[in-house]
MARLO-884269 format. One record per residue (C-alpha): x, y, z; residue in three letters. Coordinates in steps of 0.2 Angstrom, whole numbers, padded with zeros to 4 digits, always signed. Each point is the difference from the previous one (the first is absolute). Layout:
<sites>
XYZALA ...
</sites>
This chain:
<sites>
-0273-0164+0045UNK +0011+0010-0010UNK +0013+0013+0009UNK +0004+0014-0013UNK +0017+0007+0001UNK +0004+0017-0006UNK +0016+0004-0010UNK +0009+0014-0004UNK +0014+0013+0007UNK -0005+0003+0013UNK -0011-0016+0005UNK +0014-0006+0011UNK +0013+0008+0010UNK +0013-0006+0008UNK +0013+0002+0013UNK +0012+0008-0012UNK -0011+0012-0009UNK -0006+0008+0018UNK +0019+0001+0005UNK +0003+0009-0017UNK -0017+0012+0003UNK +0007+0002+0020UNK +0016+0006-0008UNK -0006+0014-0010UNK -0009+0009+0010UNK +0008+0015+0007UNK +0013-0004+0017UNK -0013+0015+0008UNK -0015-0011-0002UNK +0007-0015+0006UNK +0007+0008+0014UNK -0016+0006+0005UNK -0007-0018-0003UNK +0013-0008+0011UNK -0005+0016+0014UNK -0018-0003+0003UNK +0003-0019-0002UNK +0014-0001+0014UNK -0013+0013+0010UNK -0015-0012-0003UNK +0012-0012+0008UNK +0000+0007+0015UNK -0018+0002-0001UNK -0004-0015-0004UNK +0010-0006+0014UNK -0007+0010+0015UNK -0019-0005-0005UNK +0006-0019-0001UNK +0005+0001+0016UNK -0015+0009+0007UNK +0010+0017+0002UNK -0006+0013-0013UNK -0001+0015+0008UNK -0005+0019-0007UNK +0021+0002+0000UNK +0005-0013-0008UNK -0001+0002-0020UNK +0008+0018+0005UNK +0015-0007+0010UNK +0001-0012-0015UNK -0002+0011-0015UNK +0016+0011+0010UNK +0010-0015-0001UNK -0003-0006-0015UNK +0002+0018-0009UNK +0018-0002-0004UNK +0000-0012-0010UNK -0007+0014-0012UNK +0020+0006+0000UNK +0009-0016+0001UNK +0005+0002-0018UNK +0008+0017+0002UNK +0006-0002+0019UNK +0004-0020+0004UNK +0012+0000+0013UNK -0010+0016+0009UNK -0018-0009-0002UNK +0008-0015+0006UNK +0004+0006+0016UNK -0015+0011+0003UNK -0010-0017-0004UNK +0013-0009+0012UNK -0006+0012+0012UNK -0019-0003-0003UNK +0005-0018+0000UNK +0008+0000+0018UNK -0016+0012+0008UNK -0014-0010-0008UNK +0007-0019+0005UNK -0005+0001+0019UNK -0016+0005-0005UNK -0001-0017-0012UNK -0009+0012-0012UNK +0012-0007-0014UNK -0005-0019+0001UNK +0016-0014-0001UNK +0006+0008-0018UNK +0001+0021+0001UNK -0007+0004-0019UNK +0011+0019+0001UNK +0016-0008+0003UNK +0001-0015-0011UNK -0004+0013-0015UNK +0014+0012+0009UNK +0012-0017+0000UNK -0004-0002-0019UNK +0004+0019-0001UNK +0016+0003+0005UNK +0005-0018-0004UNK -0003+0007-0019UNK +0007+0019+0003UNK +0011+0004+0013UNK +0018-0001-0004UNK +0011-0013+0011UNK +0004+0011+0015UNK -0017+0005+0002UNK -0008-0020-0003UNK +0014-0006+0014UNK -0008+0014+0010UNK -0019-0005-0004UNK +0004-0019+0002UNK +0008+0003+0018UNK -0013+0012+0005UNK -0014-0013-0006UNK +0006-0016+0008UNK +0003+0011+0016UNK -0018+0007-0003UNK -0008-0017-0004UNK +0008-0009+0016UNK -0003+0013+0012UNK -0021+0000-0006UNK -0001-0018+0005UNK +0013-0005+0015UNK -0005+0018+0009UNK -0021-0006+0001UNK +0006-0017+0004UNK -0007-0010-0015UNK +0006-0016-0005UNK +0016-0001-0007UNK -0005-0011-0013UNK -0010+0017-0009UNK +0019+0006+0001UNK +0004-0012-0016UNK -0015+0001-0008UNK -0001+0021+0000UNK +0017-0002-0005UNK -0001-0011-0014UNK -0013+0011-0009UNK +0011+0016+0002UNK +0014-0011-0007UNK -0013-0003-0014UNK -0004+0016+0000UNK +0021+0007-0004UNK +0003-0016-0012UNK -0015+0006-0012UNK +0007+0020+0003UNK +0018-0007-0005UNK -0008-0008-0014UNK -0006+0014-0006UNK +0013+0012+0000UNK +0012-0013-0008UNK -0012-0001-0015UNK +0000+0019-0003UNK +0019+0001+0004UNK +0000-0015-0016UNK -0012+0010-0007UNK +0011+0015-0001UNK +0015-0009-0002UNK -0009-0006-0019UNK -0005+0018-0005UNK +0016+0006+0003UNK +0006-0014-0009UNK -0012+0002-0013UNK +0005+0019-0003UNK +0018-0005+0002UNK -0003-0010-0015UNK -0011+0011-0011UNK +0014+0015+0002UNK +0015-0013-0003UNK -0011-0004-0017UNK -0003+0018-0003UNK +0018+0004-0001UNK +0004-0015-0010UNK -0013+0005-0012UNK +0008+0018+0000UNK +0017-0007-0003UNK -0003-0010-0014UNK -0010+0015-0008UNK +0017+0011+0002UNK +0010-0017-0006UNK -0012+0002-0016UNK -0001+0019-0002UNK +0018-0001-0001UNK +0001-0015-0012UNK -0013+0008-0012UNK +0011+0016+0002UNK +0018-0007-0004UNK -0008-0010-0016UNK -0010+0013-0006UNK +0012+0014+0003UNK +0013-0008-0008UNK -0006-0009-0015UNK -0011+0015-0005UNK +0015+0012+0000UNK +0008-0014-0011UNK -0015-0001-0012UNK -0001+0021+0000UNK +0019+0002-0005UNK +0000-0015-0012UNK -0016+0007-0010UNK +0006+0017+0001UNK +0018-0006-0007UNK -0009-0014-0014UNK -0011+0015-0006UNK +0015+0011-0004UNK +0008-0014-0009UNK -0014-0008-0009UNK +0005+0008-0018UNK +0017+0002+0001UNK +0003-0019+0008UNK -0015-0010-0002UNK +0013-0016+0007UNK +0004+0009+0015UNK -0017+0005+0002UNK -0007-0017-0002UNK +0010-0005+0015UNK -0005+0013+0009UNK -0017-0006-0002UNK +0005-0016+0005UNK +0007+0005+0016UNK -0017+0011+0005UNK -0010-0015-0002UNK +0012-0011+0008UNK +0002+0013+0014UNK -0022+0001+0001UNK -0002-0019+0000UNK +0015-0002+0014UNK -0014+0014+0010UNK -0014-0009-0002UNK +0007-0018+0007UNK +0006+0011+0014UNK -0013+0007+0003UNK -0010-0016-0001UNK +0011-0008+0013UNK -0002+0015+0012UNK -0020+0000-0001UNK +0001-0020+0000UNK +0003+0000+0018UNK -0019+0009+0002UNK -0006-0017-0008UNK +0003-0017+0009UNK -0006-0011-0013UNK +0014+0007-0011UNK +0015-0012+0000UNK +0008+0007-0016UNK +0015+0013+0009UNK +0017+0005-0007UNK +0012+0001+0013UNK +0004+0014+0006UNK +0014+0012-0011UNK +0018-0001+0010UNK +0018+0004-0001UNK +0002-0012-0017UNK -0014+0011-0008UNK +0013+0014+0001UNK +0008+0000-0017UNK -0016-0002-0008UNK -0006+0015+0009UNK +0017+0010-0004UNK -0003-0006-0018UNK -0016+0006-0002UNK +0004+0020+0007UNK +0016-0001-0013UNK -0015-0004-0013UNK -0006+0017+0006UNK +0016+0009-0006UNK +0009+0002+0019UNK +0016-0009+0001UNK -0002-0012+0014UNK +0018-0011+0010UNK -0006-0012+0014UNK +0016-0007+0009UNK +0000-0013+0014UNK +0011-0002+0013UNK +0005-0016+0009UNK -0008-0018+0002UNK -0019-0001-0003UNK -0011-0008+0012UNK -0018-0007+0000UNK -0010+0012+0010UNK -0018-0003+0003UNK -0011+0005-0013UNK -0010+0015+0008UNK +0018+0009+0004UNK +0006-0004-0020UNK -0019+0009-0004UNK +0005+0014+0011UNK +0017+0004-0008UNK -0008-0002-0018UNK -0013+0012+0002UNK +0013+0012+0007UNK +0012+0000-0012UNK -0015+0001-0013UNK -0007+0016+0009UNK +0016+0007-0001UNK +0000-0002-0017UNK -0016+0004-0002UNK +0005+0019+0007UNK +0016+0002-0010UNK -0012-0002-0015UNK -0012+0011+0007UNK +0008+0013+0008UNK +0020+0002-0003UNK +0004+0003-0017UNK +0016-0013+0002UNK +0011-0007-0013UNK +0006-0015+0009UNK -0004-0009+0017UNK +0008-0013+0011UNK -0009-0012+0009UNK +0012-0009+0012UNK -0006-0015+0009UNK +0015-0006+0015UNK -0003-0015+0010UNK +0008+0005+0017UNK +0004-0013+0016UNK -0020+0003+0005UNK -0007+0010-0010UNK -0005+0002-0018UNK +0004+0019-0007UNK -0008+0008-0015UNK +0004+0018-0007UNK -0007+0009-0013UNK +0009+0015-0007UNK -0001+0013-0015UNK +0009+0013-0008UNK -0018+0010-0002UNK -0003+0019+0005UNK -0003-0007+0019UNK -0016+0002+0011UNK -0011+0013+0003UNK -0003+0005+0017UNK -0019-0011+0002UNK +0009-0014-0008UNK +0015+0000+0012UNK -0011-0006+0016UNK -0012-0009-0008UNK -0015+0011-0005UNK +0005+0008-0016UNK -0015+0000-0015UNK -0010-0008+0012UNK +0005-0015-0006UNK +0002-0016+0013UNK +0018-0008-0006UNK +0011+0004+0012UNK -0014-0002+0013UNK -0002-0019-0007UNK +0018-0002-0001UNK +0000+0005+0021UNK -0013-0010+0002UNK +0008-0015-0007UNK +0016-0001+0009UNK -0009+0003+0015UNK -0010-0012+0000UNK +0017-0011-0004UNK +0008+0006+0013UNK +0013+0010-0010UNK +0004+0019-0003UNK -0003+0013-0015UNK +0007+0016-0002UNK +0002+0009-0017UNK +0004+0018-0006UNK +0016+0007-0011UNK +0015-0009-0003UNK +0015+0003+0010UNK +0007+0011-0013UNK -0017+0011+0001UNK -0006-0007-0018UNK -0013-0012-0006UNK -0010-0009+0014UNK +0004-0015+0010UNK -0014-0014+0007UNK +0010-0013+0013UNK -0008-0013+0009UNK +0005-0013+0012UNK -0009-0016+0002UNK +0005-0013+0016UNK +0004-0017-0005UNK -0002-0008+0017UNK 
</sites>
């Protein structure tokens, strides 16, 4: 004899994939499920006992109906059903296990908040007792009743801590995904404003530098040889900036230069005077080490700031002063140029983002920027101040 087996997807279902089915049906229709069954119950229970009469599936169909509404109304359905409960047990319609408020148990076990489940629980045990001692059954149904409505609340309580976890992870989760949203938005800025400092300043060297080796290219062919040498000197230091900038979008690349700091200033001071703008940097007090994104931060200021004077003042000369204070490192840049205009003195001049990356910066350093005229109302002045602790 041979027995034949069938196989495919659905060829055998178990336990688990019924649970999973069960589960996505809609809470109305298992609702209604749980109604007629629990009304069936009582049914069931009066024929077993020789006692189905024309009333009975009416009286039981008028107790079971709130279960329909125990979703939306717990603690209300559970006492309306408490009510049913107490009525019907004299009659022993309900059998030893009352189907309505074992579901009602599971019910506000799962959704009523804590006053109302201390309520429930007191008003159930009170219900429970009173439905047996009162007719005078065996005190031994007692702890057997009571065990299945302990089982009843243990599997409600279950319940509502796994959607309480549940909820806990979504939030969790969504905390997460915004915390790497805003990451991902603040290293775009970081890199806007890297792109913007380097590109900004180096081409505004390369313009001035080609506009001064074209007007000396047959009268000093020397002078405009260096010239030259400078632009592509200038374009070559761009690119491996911005190489390292982009390099962080790339994981496999393990070939950065370190980020530009305070001991790149004189190159960078060197390289505007090769643009024809007389440039002094003066340093006060003792150096110390700072951490390498603070010494970025007080680079790219100072080159913005130089960037400007280039662009926009029309100076002869400009001092950058860098002073180490007790707890703070202090940078000021400041020109003997025409001054600001009014969109450039708070930030938004030319449409241009600068100043705005300059504010941005010591913010996020946990420092202060302000800028506008010199004291004696001439040139323009940066000044930024960058904790040290």
């Amino acid at each position: 004899m041979r027995v034949r087996t069938r196989c495919g997807a659905g060829a055998d279902t178990g336990p688990v994939e019924i649970l999973a089915a069960l589960r996505r049906l809609p809470p109305l229709a298992v609702d209604a499920v749980i109604t007629i069954a629990c009304g069936l119950n009582v049914v069931l229970q009066a024929a077993i006992d020789g006692r189905l009469e024309w009333w009975v599936p009416a009286v039981a169909s008028v107790y079971a109906l709130p279960l329909m509404w125990r979703r939306r109304y717990p603690f209300a359905m559970t006492l309306l059903c408490g009510l049913g409960t107490s009525f019907l047990a004299p009659t022993k319609l309900l059998g030893q296990f009352p189907a309505v408020q074992l579901v009602m148990t599971y019910t506000f076990a799962d959704l009523c908040p804590p006053a109302k489940r201390a309520m429930a629980i007191a008003g159930t045990v009170a219900g429970v007792t009173g439905s047996i001692l009162i007719p005078g059954d065996e005190y031994a149904n007692l702890g057997v009743v009571g065990m299945a409505f302990a089982v009843a609340h243990a599997l409600g309580t279950t319940a509502r801590a796994r959607r309480d976890r549940i909820a806990m992870l979504e939030e969790r989760a969504l905390r997460h995904a915004e915390e790497e949203q805003a990451a991902a938005t603040r290293e775009r800025e970081r890199i806007a404003r890297e792109m913007h400092d380097i590109l900004a300043h180096s081409v505004s060297m390369i313009a001035i530098q080609a506009e001064g080796g074209s007007a000396v290219v047959r009268s000093d062919p020397g002078r405009a040889e260096r010239v030259f040498d400078t632009i592509a000197g200038t374009a070559r230091d761009t690119l491996a900036q911005l190489r390292r900038v982009l390099g962080v979008l790339r994981s496999q690349d393990t070939d950065r230069r370190p980020l530009p700091g305070l001991d790149a200033l004189p190159a960078l001071a060197a390289g505007v005077r090769d643009a024809g703008l007389e440039v002094r940097l003066e340093e006060d007090g003792p150096a110390r080490p700072v951490p390498p994104d603070l010494a970025a931060t007080a680079y790219r200021i100072v080159q913005e700031s130089l960037t400007n004077v280039v662009k926009h003042a029309g100076a002869g000369t400009v001092l950058v002063r860098v002073r180490w204070d007790e707890g703070a490192l202090r940078l000021e840049v400041s020109d003997d140029g025409r001054g600001a205009a009014d969109g450039a003195a708070n930030g938004s001049g030319g449409g241009g983002h600068g100043l705005t990356g300059m504010r941005e910066r010591v913010t996020a350093a946990g420092g202060e920027l302000t800028y506008g005229p010199r004291a004696d109302g001439t040139g323009f002045r940066v000044a930024a101040t960058l904790p040290l602790i």
